[in-house]
LOZAFI-940997 format. One record per atom (N, C-alpha, C, O): x, y, z; residue number from 1. Coordinates in steps of 0.1 Angstrom, whole numbers, plus 5000, padded with zeros to 4 digits. Layout:
c1,c2,c3,resi
X,Y,Z,NUM
...
END
This chain:
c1,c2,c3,resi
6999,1276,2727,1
7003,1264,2734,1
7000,1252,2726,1
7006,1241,2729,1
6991,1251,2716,2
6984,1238,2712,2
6997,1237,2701,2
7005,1228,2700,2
6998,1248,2693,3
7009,1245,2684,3
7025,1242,2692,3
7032,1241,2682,3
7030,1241,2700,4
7044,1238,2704,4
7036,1216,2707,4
7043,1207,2703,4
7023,1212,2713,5
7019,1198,2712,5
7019,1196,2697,5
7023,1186,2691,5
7017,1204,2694,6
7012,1196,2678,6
7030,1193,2670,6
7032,1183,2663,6
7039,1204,2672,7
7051,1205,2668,7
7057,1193,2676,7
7064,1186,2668,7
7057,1187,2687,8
7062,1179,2696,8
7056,1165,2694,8
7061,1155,2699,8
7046,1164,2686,9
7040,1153,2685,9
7043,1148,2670,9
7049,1137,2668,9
7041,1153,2662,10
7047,1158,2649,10
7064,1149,2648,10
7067,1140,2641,10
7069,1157,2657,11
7084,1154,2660,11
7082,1140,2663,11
7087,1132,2656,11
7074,1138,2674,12
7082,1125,2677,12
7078,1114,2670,12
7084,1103,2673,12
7067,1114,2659,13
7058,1107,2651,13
7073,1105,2638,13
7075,1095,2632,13
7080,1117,2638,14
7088,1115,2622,14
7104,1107,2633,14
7109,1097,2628,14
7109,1111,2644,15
7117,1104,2649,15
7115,1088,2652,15
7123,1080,2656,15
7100,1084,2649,16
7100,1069,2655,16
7098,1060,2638,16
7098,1048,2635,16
7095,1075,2631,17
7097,1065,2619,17
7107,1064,2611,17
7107,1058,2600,17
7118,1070,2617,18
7132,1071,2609,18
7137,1061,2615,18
7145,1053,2609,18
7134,1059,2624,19
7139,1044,2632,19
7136,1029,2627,19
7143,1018,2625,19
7121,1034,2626,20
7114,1019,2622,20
7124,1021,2606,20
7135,1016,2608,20
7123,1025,2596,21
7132,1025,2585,21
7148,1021,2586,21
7156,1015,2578,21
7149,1025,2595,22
7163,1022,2596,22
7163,1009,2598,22
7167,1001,2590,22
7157,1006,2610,23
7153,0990,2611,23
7156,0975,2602,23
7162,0965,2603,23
7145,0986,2591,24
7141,0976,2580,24
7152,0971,2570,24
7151,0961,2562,24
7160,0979,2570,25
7173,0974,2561,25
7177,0966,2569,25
7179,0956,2562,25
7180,0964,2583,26
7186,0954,2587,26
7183,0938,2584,26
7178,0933,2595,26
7184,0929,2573,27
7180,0918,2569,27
7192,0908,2573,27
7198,0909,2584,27
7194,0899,2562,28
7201,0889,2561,28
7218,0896,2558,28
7219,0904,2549,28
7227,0892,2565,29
7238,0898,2555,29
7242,0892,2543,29
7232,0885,2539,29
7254,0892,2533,30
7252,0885,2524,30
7259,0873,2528,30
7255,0862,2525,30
7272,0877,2537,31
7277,0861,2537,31
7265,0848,2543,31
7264,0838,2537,31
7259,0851,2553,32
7248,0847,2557,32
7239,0837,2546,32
7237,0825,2544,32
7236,0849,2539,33
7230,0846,2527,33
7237,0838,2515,33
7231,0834,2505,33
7247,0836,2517,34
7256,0829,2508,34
7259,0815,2513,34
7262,0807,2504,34
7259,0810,2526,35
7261,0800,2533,35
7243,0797,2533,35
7240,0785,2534,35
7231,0805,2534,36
7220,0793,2530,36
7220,0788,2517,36
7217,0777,2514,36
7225,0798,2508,37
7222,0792,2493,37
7232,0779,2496,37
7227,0768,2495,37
7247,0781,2500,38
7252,0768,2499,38
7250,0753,2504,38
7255,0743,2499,38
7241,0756,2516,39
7236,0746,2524,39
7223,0743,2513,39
7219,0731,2514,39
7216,0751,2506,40
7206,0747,2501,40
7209,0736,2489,40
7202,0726,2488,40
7223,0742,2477,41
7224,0737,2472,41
7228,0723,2468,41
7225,0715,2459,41
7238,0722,2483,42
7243,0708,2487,42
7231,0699,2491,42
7232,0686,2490,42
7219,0704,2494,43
7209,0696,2497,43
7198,0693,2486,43
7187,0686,2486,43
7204,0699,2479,44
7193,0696,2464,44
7201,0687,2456,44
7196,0680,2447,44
7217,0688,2459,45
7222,0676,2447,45
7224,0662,2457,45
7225,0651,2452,45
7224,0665,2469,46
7221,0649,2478,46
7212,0644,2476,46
7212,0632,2473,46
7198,0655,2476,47
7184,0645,2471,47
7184,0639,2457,47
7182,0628,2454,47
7190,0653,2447,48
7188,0647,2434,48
7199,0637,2433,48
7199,0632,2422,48
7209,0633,2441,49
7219,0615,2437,49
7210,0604,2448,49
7215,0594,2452,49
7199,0609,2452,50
7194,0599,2458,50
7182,0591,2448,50
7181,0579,2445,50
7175,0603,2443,51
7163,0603,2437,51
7166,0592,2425,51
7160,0582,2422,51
7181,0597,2417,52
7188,0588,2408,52
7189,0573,2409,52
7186,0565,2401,52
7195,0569,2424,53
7198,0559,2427,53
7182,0551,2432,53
7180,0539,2433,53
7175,0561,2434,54
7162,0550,2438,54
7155,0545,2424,54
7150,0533,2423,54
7154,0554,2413,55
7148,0556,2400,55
7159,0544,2392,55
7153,0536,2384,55
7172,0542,2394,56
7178,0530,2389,56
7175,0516,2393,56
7176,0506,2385,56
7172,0515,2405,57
7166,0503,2415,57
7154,0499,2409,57
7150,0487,2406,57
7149,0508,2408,58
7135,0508,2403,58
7136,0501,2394,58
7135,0489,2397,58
7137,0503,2381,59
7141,0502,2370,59
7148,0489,2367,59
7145,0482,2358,59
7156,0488,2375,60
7157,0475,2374,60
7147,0462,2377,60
7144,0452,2370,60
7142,0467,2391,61
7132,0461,2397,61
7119,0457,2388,61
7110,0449,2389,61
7121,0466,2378,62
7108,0460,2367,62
7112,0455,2355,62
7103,0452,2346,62
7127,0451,2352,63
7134,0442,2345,63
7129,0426,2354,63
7126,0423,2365,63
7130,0418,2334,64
7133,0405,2339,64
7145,0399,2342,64
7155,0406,2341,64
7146,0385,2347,65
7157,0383,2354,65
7172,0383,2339,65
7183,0388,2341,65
7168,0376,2329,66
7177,0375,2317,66
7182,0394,2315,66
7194,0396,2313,66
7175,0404,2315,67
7177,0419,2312,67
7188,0424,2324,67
7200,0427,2323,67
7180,0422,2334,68
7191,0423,2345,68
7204,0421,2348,68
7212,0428,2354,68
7204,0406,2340,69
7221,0399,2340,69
7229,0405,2325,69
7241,0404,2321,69
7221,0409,2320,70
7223,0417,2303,70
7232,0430,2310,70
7244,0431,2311,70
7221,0438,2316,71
7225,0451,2319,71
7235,0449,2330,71
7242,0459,2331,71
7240,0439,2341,72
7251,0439,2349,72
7260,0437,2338,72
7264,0448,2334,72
7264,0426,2331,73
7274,0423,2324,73
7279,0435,2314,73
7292,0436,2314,73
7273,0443,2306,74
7271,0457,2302,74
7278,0467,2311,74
7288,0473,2309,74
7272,0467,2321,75
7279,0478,2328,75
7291,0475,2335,75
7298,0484,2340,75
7298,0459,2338,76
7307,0456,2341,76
7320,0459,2330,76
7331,0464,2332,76
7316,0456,2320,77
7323,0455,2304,77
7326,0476,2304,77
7337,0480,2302,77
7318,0482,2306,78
7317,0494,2306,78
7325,0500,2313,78
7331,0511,2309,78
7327,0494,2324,79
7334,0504,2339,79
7348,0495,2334,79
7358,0502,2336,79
7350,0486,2332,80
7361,0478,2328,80
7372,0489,2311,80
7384,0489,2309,80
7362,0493,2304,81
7365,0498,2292,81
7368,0510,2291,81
7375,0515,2282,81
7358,0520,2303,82
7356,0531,2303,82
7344,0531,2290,82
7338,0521,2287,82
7343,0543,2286,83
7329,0549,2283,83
7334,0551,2265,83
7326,0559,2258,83
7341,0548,2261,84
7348,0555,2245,84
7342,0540,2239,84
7334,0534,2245,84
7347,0537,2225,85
7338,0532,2214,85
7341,0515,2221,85
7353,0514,2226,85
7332,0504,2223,86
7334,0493,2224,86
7340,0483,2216,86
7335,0484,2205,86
7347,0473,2218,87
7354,0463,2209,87
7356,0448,2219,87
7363,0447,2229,87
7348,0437,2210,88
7342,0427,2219,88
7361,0424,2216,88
7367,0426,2207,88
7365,0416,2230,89
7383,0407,2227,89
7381,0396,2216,89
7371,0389,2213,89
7390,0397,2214,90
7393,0386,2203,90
7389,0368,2207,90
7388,0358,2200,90
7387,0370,2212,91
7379,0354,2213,91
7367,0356,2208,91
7364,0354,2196,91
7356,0363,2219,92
7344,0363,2213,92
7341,0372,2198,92
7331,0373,2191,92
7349,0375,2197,93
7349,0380,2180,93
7353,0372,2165,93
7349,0375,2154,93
7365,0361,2171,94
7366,0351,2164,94
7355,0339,2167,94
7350,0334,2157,94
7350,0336,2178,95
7349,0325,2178,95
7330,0325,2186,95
7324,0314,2187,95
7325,0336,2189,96
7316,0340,2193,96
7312,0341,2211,96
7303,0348,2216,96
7321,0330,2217,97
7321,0334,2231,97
7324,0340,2240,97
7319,0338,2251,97
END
């Protein structure tokens, strides 16, 4: 008699751990998983074009006022030129203004 408890106990000890195993695969799916990476990543390049824009402010913020109007006029001439080799116009090249 004690062996048919022991066989039944046995049993039900290896049925509850095939279960719990089975269980455990059940995680994240991948699309799941592919939609946090995406949400993560979009949130790492918003902070990092924030981080930029506060670090340029800054930066400025510890320029004097003459550097400041240097570097607007600079980046006006810039965005005006685009980014390829610069060439001051013909006035200020002939005549220096």
């Amino acid at each position: 008699m004690r062996k048919w408890w022991l066989v039944i106990v046995v049993a039900l000890l290896g049925l509850s751990s095939v279960h719990s195993t089975a269980m455990a695969q059940d995680g994240v799916s991948r699309k799941k998983q592919e939609r946090i990476l995406e949400k993560k990543a979009r949130k790492e390049k918003k902070e990092k074009v924030k981080k930029e824009r506060y670090d340029r402010r800054r930066h400025l913020s510890l320029q004097d006022k003459a550097a400041r109007k240097r570097i607007r006029r600079h980046t006006k001439r810039a965005d005006r030129r685009g980014s390829g080799e610069h060439r001051d116009g013909f006035f200020r090249r002939t005549f220096g203004w």
